[in-house]
C-alpha positions in Angstrom: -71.6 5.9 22.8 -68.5 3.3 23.1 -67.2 2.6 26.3 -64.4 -0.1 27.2 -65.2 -3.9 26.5 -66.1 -4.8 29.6 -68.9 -2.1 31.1 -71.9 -3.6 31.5 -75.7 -1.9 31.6 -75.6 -2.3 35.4 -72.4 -0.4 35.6 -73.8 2.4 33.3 -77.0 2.0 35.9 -74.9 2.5 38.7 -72.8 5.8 37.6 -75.9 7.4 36.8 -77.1 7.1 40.1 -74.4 7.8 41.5 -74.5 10.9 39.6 -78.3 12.1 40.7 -79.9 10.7 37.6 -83.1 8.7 38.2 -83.3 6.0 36.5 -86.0 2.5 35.7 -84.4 -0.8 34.3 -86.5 -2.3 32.0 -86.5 -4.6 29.0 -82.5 -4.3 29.1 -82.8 -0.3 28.8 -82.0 1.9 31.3 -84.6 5.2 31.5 -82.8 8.0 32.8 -84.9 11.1 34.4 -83.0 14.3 35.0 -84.1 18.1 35.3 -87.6 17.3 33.6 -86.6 15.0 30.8 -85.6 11.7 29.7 -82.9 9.4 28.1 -83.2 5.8 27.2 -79.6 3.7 27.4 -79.5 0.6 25.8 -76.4 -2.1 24.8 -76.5 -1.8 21.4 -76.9 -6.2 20.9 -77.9 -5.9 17.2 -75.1 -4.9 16.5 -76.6 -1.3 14.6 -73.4 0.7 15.5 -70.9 -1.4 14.3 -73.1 -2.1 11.1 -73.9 1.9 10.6 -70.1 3.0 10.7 -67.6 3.3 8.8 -64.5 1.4 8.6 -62.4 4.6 9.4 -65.0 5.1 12.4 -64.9 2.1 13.6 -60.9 2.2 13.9 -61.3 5.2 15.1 -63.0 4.5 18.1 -60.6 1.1 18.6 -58.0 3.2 18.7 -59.2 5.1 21.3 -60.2 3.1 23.6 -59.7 -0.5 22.3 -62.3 -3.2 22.5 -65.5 -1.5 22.9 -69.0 -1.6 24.2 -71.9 0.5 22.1 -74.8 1.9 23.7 -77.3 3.7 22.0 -78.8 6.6 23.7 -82.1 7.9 22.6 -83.2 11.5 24.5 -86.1 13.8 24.6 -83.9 16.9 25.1 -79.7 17.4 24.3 -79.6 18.8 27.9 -80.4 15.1 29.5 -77.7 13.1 27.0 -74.9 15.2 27.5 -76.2 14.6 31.4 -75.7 11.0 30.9 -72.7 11.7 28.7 -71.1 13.6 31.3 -71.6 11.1 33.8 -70.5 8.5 32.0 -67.2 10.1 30.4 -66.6 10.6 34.5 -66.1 7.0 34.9 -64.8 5.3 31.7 -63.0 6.1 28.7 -66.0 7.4 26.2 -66.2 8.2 22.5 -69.2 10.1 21.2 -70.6 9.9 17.7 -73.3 12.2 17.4 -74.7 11.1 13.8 -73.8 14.6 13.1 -70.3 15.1 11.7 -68.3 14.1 15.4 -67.1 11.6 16.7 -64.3 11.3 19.7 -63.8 11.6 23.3 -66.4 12.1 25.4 -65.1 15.1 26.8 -64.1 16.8 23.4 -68.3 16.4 22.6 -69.4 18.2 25.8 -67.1 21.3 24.8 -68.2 22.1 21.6 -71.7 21.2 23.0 -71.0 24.4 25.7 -69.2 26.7 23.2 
């Protein structure tokens, strides 16, 4: 997930809250509870995002939504990230990739995900 430069964890913390999530700060990571499941939320500060992609990706996303900030979500169930998604697309610019063929808005994500 890429949001603009400057969110923060805390930030992402905060929307989800704000947005009925539960969540525990831990370690850097944010766990996220919601309807029976969990996501973990982490700043991506190795870099792995920006490694993993490709070039056209990478502008891709820039293009978008300029300098970005990468934050890896890891989930137990698809109904819990495109929780967290949803909340966080609510409040910033987002671009998705799903390591699974997309990658773009936010938004565009969570409506194939419903079709």
């Amino acid at each position: 997930m890429y949001v603009p430069h400057d969110v923060v964890i805390e930030e992402i913390q905060d929307r989800l809250l704000a947005h009925g999530i539960s969540t525990d700060f831990r370690d850097g990571r944010i766990a996220a509870s919601y309807a029976g499941s969990i996501a973990w939320i982490e700043p991506d500060v190795e870099g792995e995002l920006e490694r993993e992609g490709e070039p056209d990706e990478l502008a891709l996303v820039e293009g978008l939504i300029g300098r970005w900030n990468a934050f890896v979500v890891d989930y137990r169930t698809i109904e819990v990230a495109d929780t967290v998604v949803a909340a966080i697309c609510g409040r910033w610019p987002c671009v998705v990739d799903n390591d699974d063929g997309f990658i773009g808005w936010a938004m565009d994500y969570l409506k194939r995900r419903v079709k």
